[in-house]
Structures are given as C-alpha cells and as structure tokens.
TILUMGU-724399 format. One record per atom (N, C-alpha, C): residue in three letters; x, y, z. Coordinates in steps of 0.1 Angstrom, whole numbers, plus 5000, padded with zeros to 4 digits. Example, Ala and Ser with C-alpha at 12.3 -4.5 7.8 and 13.67 -1.06 7.14 Angstrom:
<nodes>
ALA513249435078 ALA512349555078 ALA513249675078 SER512849785071 SER513749895071 SER512950005079 
</nodes>
This chain:
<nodes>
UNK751803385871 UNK752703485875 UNK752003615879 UNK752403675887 UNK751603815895 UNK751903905887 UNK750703985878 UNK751304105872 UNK752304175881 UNK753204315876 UNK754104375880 UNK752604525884 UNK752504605898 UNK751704665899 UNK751904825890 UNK750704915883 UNK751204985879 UNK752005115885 UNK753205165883 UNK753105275886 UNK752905385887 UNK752505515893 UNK751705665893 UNK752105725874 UNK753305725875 UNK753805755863 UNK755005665854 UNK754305625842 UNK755505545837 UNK756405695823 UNK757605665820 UNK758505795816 UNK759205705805 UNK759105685794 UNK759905615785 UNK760505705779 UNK762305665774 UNK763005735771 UNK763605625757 UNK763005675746 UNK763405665734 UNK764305645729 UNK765405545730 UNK766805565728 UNK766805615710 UNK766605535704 UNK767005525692 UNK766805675685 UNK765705775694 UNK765505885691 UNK766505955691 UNK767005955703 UNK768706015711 UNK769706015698 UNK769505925691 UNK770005805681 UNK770205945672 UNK769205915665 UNK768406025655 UNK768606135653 UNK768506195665 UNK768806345669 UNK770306385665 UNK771006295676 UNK772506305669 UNK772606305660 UNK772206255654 UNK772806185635 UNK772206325629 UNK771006365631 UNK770806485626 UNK771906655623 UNK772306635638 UNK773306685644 UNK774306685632 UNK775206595632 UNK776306515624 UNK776506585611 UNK774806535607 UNK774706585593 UNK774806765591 UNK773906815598 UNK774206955601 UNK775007055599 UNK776407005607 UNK777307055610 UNK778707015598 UNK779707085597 UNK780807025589 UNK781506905597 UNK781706785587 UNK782406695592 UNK783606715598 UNK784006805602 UNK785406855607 UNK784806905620 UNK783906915621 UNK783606975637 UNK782506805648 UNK784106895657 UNK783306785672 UNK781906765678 UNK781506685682 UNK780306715688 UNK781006645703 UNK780406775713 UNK780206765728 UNK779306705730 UNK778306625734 UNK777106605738 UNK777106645755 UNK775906775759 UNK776006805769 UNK774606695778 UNK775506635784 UNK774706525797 UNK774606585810 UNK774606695815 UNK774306785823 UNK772706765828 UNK772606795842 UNK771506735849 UNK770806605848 UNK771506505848 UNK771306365843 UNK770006335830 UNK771206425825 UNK770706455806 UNK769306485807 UNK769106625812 UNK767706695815 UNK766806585819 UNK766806495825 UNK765406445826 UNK766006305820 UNK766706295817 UNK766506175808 UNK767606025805 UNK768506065816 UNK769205955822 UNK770405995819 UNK771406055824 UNK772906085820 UNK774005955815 UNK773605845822 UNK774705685818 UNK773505625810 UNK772505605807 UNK772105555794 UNK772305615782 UNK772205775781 UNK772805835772 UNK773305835766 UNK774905825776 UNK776105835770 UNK776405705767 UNK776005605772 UNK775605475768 UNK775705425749 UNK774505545745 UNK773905525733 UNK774705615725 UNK774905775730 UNK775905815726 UNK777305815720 UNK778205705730 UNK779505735730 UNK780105615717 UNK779305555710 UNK779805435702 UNK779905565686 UNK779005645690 UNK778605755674 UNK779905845673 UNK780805885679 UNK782005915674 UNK781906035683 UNK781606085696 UNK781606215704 UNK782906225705 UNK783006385709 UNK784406385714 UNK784106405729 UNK783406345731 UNK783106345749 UNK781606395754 UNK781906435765 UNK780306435776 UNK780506615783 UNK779606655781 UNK779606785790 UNK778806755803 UNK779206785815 UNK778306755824 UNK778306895836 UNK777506925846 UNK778007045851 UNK778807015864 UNK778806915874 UNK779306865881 UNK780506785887 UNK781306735893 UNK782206635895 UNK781306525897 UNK780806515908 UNK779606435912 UNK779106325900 UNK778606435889 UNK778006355875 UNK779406285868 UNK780406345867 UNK781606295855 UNK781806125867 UNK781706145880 UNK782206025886 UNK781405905878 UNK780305935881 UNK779105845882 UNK779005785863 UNK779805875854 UNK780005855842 UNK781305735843 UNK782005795848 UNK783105675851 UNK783105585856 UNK782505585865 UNK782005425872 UNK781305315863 UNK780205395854 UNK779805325846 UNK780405275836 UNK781705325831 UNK782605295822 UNK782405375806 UNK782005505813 UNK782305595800 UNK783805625801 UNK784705615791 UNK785505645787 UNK786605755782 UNK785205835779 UNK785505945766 UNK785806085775 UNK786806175773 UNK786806285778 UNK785406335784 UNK785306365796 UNK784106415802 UNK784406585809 UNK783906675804 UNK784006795808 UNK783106835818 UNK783906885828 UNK783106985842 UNK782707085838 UNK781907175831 UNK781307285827 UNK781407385839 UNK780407325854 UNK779907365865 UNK781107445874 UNK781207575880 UNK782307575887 UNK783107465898 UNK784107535904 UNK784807405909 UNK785407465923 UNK785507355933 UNK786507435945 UNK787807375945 UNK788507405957 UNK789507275956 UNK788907165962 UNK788207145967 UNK788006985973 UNK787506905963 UNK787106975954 UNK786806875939 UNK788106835938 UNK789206885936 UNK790206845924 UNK790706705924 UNK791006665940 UNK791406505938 UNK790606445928 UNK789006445936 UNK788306345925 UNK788706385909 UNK788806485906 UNK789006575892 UNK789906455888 UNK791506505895 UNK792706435891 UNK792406265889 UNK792106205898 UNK791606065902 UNK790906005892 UNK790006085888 UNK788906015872 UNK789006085869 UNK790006125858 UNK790706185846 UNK789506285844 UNK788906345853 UNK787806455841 UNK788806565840 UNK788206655835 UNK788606735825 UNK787806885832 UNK788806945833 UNK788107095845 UNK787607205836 UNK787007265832 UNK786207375825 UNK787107545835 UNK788207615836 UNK789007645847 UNK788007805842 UNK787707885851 UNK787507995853 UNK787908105860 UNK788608075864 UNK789308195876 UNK790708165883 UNK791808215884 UNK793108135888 UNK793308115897 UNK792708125907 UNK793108045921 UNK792807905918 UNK792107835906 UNK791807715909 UNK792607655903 UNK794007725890 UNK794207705885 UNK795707675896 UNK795907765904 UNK797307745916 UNK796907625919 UNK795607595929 UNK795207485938 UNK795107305930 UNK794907355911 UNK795707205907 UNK796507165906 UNK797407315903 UNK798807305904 UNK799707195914 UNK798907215923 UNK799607175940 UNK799007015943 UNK798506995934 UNK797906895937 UNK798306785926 UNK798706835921 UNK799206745903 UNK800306675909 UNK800106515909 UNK801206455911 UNK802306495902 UNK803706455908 UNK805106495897 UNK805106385890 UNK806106425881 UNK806306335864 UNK805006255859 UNK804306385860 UNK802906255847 UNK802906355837 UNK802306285830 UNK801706315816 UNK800706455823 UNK801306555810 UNK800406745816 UNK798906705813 UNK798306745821 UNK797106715831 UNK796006845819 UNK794906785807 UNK794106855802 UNK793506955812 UNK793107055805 UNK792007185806 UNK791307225801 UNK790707275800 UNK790207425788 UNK789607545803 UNK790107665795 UNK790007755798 UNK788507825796 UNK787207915798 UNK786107975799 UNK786908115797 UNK786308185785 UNK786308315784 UNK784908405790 UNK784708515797 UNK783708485802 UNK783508665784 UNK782508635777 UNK782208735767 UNK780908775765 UNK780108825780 UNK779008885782 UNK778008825790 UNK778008635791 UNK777008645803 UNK777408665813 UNK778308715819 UNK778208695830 UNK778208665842 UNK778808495839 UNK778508405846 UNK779508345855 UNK780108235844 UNK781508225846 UNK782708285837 UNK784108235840 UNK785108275829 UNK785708415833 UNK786808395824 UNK788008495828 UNK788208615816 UNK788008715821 UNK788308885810 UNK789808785798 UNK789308795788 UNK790008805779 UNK791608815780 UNK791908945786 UNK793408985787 UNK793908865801 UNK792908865809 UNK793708805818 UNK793808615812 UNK792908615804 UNK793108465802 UNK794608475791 UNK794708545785 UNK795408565773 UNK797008565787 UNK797008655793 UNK798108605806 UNK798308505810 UNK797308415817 UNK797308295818 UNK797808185813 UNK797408205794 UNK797808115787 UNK799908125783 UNK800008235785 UNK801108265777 UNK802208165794 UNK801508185803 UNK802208125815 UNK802007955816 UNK800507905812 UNK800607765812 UNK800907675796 UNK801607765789 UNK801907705774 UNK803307655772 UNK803707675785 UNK805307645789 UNK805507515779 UNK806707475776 UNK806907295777 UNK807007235791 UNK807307325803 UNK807307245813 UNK806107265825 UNK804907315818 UNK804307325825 UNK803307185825 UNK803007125840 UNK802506985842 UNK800606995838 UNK800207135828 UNK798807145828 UNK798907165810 UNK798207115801 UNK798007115784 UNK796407205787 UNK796507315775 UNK795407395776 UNK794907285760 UNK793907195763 UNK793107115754 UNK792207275745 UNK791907325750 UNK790307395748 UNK790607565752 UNK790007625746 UNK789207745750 UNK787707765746 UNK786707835753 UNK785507845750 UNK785307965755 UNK783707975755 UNK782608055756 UNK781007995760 UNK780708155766 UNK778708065764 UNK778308175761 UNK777508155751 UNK776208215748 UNK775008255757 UNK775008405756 UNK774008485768 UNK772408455759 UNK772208475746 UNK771108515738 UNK771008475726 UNK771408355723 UNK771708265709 UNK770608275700 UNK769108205714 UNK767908225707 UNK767008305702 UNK767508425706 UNK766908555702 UNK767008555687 UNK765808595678 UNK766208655665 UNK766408805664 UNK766708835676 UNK767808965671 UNK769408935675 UNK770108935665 UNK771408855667 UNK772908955672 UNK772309095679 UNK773209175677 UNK774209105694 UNK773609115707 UNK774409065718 UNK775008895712 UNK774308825705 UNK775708715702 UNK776508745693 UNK776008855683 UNK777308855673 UNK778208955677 UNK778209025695 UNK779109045697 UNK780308995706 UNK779608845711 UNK780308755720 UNK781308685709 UNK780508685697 UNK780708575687 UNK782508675685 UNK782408795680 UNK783508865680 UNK784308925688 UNK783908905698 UNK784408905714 UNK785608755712 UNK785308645709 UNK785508545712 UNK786408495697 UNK786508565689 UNK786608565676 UNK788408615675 UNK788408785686 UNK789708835684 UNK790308785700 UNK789808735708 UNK790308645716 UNK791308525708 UNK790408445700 UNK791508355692 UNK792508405687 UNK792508475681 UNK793208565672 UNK794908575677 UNK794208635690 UNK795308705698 UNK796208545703 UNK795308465705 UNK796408325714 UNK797208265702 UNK796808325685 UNK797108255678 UNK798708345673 UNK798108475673 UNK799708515670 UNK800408505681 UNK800008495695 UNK801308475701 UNK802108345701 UNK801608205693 UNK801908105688 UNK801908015698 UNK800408075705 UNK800207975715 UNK799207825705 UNK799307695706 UNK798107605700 UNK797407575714 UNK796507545707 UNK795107515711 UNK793907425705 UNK794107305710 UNK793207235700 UNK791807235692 UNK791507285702 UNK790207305705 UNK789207435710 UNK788407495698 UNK787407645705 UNK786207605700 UNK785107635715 UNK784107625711 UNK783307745717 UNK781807705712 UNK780907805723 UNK779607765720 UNK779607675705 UNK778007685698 UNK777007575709 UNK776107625713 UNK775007545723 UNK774107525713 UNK773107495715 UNK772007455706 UNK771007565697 UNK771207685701 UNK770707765694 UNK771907805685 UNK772807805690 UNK774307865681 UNK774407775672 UNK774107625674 UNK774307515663 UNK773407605649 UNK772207605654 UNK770807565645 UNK771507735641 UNK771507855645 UNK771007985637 UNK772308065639 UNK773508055642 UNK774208105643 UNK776007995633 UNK775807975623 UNK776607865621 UNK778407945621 UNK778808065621 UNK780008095624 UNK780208085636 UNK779508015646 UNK780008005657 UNK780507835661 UNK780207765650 UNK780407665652 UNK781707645654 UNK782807665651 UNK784107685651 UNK784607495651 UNK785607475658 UNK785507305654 UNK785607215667 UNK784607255673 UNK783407165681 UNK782007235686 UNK781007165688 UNK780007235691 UNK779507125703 UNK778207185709 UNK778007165725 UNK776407155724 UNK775607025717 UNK774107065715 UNK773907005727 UNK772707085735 UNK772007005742 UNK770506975744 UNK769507105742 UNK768007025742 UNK768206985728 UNK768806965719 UNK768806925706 UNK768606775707 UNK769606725717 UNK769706575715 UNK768406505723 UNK767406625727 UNK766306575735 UNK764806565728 UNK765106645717 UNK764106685705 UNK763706765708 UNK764206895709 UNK763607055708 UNK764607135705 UNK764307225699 UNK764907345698 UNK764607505710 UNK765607555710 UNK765507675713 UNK764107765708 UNK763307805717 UNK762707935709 UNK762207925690 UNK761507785693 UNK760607715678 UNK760007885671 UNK758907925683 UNK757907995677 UNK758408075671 UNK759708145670 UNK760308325665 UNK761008245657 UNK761708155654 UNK763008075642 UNK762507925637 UNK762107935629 UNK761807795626 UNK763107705626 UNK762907535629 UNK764407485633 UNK764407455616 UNK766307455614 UNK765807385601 UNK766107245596 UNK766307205610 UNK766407035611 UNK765306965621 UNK765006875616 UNK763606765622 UNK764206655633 UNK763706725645 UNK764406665658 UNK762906555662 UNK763406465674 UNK762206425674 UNK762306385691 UNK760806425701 UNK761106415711 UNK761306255717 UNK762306295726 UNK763006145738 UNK762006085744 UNK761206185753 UNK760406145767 UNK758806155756 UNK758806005768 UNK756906025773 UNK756905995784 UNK755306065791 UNK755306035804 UNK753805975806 UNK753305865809 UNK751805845808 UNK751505795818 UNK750005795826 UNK749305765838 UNK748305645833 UNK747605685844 UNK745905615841 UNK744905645853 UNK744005665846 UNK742705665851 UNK742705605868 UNK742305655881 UNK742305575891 UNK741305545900 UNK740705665892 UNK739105685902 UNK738305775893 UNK736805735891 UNK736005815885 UNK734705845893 UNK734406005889 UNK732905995901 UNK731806125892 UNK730506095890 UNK730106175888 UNK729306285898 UNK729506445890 UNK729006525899 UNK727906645890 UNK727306665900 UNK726306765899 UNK726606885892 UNK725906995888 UNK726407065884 UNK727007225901 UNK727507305901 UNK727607355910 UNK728407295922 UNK729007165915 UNK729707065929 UNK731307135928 UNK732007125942 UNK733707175935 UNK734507105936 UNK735407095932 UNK736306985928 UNK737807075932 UNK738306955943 UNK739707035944 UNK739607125952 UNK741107135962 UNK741507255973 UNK740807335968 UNK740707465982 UNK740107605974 UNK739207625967 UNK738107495966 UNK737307555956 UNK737507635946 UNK738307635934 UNK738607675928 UNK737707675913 UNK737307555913 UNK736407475905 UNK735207435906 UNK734307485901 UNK732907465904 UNK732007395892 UNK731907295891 UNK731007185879 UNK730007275874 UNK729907325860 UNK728907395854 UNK727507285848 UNK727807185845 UNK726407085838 UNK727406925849 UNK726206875844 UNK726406725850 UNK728006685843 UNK728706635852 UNK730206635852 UNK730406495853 UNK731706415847 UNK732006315849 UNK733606345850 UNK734406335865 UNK735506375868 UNK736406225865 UNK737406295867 UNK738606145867 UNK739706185876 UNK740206075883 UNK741306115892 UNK742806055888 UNK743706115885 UNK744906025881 UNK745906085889 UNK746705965894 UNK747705925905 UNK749106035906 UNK749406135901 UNK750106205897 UNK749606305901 UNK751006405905 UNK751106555906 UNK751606635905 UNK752106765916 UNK753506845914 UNK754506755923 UNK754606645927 UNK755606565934 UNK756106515919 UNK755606455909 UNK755806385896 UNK756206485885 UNK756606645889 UNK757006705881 UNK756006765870 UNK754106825876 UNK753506875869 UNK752706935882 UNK753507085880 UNK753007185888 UNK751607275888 UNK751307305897 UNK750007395900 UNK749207405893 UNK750107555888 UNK750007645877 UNK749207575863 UNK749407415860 UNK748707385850 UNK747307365851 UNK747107365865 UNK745307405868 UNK744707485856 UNK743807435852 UNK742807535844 UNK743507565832 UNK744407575828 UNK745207575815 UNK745407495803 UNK746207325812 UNK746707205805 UNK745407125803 UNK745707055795 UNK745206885795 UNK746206775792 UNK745706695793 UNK746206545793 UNK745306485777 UNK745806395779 UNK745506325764 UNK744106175768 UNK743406135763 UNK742505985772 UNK741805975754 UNK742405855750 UNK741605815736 UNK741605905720 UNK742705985727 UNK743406075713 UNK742406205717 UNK741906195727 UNK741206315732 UNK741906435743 UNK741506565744 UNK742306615755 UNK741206655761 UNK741706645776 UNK740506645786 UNK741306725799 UNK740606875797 UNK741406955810 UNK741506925822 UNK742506975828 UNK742806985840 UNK742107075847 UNK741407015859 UNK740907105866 UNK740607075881 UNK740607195888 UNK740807175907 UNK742207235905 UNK742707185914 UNK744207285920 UNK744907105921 UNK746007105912 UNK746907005911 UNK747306915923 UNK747306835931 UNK747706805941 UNK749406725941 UNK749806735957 UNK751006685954 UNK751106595950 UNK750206455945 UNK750506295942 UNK749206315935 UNK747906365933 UNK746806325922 UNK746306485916 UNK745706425903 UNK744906565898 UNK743806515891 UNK743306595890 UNK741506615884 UNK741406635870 UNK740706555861 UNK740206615847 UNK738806575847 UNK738406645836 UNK737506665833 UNK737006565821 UNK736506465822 UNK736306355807 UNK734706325805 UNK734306445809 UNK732606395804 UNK732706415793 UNK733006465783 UNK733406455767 UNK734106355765 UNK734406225769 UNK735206095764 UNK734506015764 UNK734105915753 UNK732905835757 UNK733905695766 UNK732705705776 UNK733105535782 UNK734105545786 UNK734605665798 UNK736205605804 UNK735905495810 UNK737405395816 UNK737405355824 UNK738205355834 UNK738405305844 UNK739705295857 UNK740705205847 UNK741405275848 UNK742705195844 UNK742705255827 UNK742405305820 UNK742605345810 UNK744105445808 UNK744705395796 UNK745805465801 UNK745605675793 UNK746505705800 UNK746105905797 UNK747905955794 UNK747806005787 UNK748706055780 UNK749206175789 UNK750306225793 UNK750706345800 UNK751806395794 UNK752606345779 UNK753506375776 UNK754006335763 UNK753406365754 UNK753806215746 UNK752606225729 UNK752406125723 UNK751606075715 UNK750306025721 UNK749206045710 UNK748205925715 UNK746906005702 UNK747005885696 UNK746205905684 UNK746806005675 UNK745906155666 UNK746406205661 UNK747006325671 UNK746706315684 UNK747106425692 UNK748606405698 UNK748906535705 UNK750406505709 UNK750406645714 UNK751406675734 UNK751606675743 UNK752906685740 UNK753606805738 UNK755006835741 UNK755406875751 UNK756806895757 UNK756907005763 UNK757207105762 UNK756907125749 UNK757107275746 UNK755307335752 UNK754607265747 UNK753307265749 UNK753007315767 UNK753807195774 UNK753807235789 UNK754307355791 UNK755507375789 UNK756207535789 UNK755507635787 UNK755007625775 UNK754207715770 UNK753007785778 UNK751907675786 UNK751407655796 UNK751807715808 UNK752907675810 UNK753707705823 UNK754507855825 UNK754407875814 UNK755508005810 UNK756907985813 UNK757507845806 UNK758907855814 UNK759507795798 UNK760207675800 UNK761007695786 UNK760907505789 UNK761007425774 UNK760907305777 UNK762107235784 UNK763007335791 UNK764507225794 UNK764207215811 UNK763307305814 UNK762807315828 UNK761807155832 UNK760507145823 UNK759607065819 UNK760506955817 UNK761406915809 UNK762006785812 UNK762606735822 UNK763206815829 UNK764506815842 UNK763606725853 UNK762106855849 UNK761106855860 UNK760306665860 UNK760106645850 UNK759206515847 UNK760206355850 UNK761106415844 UNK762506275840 UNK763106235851 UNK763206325861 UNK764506375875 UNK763506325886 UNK762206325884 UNK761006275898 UNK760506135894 UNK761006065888 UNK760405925884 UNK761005815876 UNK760505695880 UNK761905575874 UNK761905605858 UNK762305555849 UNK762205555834 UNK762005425829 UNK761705435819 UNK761805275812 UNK762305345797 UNK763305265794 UNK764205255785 UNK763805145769 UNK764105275760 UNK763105165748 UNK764805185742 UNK765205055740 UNK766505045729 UNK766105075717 UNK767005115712 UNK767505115696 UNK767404975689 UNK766304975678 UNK766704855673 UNK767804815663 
</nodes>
C-alpha cells in the first residue's frame, strides 16, 4: 500500500480536550447557569461542526456564531440546539434566519420592522434576543430605546418572543475592573427596569471568557466562554486563571531540506541574516500562507527533539529557515514542532502572540482557518 504523502502542515485538534475544558467550565460556574459555547469563526481555528459535534451531547444551551452563513452550515450538519447570530444582520439574511430556525442577536430597529414583514402568519412567535449596546461601542441599542422596544414586542400578540437580553464586554481582561464594573451596572439597572415593568425575559447574559474567570457577578444565568473552550485564558500574565484549561491545537511540520553554511553566508530575502560560525540550516515547508507570519523572523522557534531551534531569514510565503546546528543529527523528515508539545518543551499560542504582539485568538484563527486538521476523538 502507498504511504499517504506528508503534508506542509499537519493541525490536530484534540477533541476530548474541548471535552475537558467544558467540564471545567460547568464546574466553575453555578449549576443554574447556561453555557453558550461561542463557535464563531469556525471555532477560532478549530473546526466549528466538529465542535459542536463534541459539544452539544454535554448539555449547551446552544452555539454562538457571528454569521448566518456559519449557523447554516451548523444546520446542515444536524446541530440542533438554538444557534445564535451574534454578527450584525441585513434584511437579506432574514429568510435564511427564518428558514433555519437561527436565532437573531437584533441590534437596531429597522431590522426588527424587516422580520416583522417577513414572519410568516399563524406560527409559533419567532425567538430573539435583544443587544444592549453598555460602552463598547459596537453593536446594540441605548438602554431607553431598547426598554421601548421591549414594552412594544412583549405584546401577547406580537408574532416575535424576546428569548434573551445581553451585553458585551469592552475590558473584562483588564485587572483594573472600573470600565466593566460599569457596563456590569449599566446592564444590571437595565434588567431592573424590564423587570418592574413586568416584562419576562428568559434569559441575560454578557459573561465572555474573561467575565466567566474574574468577574463572577456577571455571570447572571448564562454565560458565553470562548478562548476558554480552546485552552487559554484572557490576559494569563496580569490575572492568574483560576481554572486548568488545556490547549486544543497542535500544528507540526518536518524537516525538508538541510544545507550547511559558512560563516558570513545569508540566508533568506533581504539578507537579513548573516551566518556567524559554521551553520547547519533547515528548511521546513511552511509559512505566512500556513498562518505564521514575518514578524516571527528572528524572534520565534520551533521545537526539533524537545529542542528549540530559531527562526531565521525572513519567513517565506510556503517555507522558513532555522537554525539546528545545536541539534545533534537532524534529519529530512524529522518531525518539528510549531505548536504544541515535544519533550519537556511546549509552544503555545500564547507564546506566538506574545512574539507577535497580538493575542492568542488571532494565532489560532490564523493556524487552524489555513490548513486541513486531523481530528483526535475523545476516548
């Protein structure tokens, strides 16, 4: 039988981790409170329908996603479970909306006329939740006007049920807690108000992943984790987490070409790099096409025999350069760590971030979203 040939980058995604994480979650939080699992950008990196796959048997109360596009592609698959549009919306979304029962995240009232008009007559009132918008900025509706809104769609005969109100969090992970603890009370006498006017409401949330872990009055009764379920926290270095997440993704190469060089030889565009003693380089098949940008020139390494062996030259779009004259005995084909475990050592992405100056939800999106995956079940 013909081996299967290798490819540039193999990306395993750890189900039972996913597993884990949640369950961590679970425990965390009061058993009275929902968990959203947010599967937004095809679950950073890391496969949005296997996810929810692994997810949806553990008791969710559904899928956050930012798109129409993504909730379809959940349904096709035969996820089931309430799936929420986070992402804004136009009208030309709403059929599909209506069509595969998702669930609209509504922010602004024209969109709320335009389902109106579109809601078939005599069915069952058509779920929502409403966005408060309480400092980012982003999306969501001023307070007073939502509080109008609701007093108008709480009718008995109105063909739309407000499931939900929410919020998002501008600065969760900050450990200075003054801008969320005033969204937190922003969003606090918002309830307040829909509650004496005897409007219900099933459902208030707002806690993201940093609001889970360091902000627990915001939990209210559902919460919304997302790099949590990936194995990271928000902003490690300033808040220690105080639950043991563990990462989803690895990403590993191999060895493809080796050459030795002189000292004063350069390696890579731009000469950037110039061999100081007799050099033993390595070339592996990956680049910024594979979701490891430039910028990690001269900064990162890779992992080769529990060893780390830098990056050097200028990244290319499909290969990059290290340096392994400190590794004894490479070979072609040896496998190199770019993400992952390998020996006592270990390659996060917080590690890449950190490197990169960006945050690890970028680094996953970036690694997971440019290459096939291989899928390790839960045993």
């Amino acid at each position: 039988m013909t081996p299967t040939p290798r490819v540039p980058v193999t990306v395993c995604i750890h189900l039972e981790h996913v597993k884990t994480n949640f369950q961590q979650i679970r425990q965390f939080v009061s058993p009275s409170i929902q968990i959203l699992p947010i599967i937004k950008a095809d679950a950073y990196g890391h496969g949005a329908v296997p996810i929810a796959h692994t997810l949806a048997p553990l008791g969710v109360a559904g899928f956050g996603v930012a798109s129409v596009r993504e909730g379809i592609l959940l349904r096709e698959q035969k996820i089931h479970t309430p799936i929420l549009i986070m992402g804004p919306l136009l009208e030309d979304h709403l059929n599909d909306v209506i069509h595969y029962g998702l669930t609209p995240v509504i922010s602004h009232t024209a969109i709320i006329h335009q389902l109106l008009s579109q809601l078939p007559l005599n069915t069952q009132p058509f779920p929502i939740h409403l966005k408060i918008d309480t400092g980012l900025h982003r999306l969501g509706f001023d307070a007073q006007e939502a509080l109008a809104l609701l007093t108008t769609l709480s009718s008995s005969t109105s063909p739309i049920t407000i499931q939900g109100l929410l919020t998002h969090f501008a600065d969760a992970d900050n450990p200075n807690p003054n801008l969320t603890n005033q969204q937190l009370q922003q969003f606090q006498a918002c309830m307040k108000q829909v509650q004496e006017q005897g409007i219900h409401i099933p459902v208030y949330h707002m806690a993201n992943s940093a609001g889970i872990l360091f902000h627990p009055d915001s939990h209210l009764n559902m919460v919304r984790p997302g790099i949590m379920l990936y194995g990271y926290t928000p902003e490690e270095e300033h808040v220690p987490s105080p639950i043991q997440l563990q990462p989803v993704m690895e990403a590993t190469t191999y060895i493809a070409h080796l050459r030795a060089l002189k000292p004063g030889e350069i390696v890579g565009y731009n000469a950037v790099f110039r061999t100081k003693r007799l050099s033993q380089i390595a070339v592996l098949p990956v680049g910024y096409t594979h979701g490891f940008p430039r910028h990690l020139t001269g900064i990162g390494h890779v992992l080769i025999q529990g060893r780390p062996a830098p990056i050097i030259g200028k990244i290319c779009m499909d290969m990059m350069m290290i340096d392994v004259t400190d590794i004894p005995d490479p070979k072609i084909g040896d496998d190199v760590v770019l993400l992952g475990k390998q020996g006592k050592k270990e390659i996060t992405a917080r590690d890449l971030a950190g490197w990169l100056k960006t945050i690890p939800y970028e680094i996953l999106c970036g690694i997971g979203g440019k290459t096939d995956r291989t899928y390790i079940q839960p045993e």
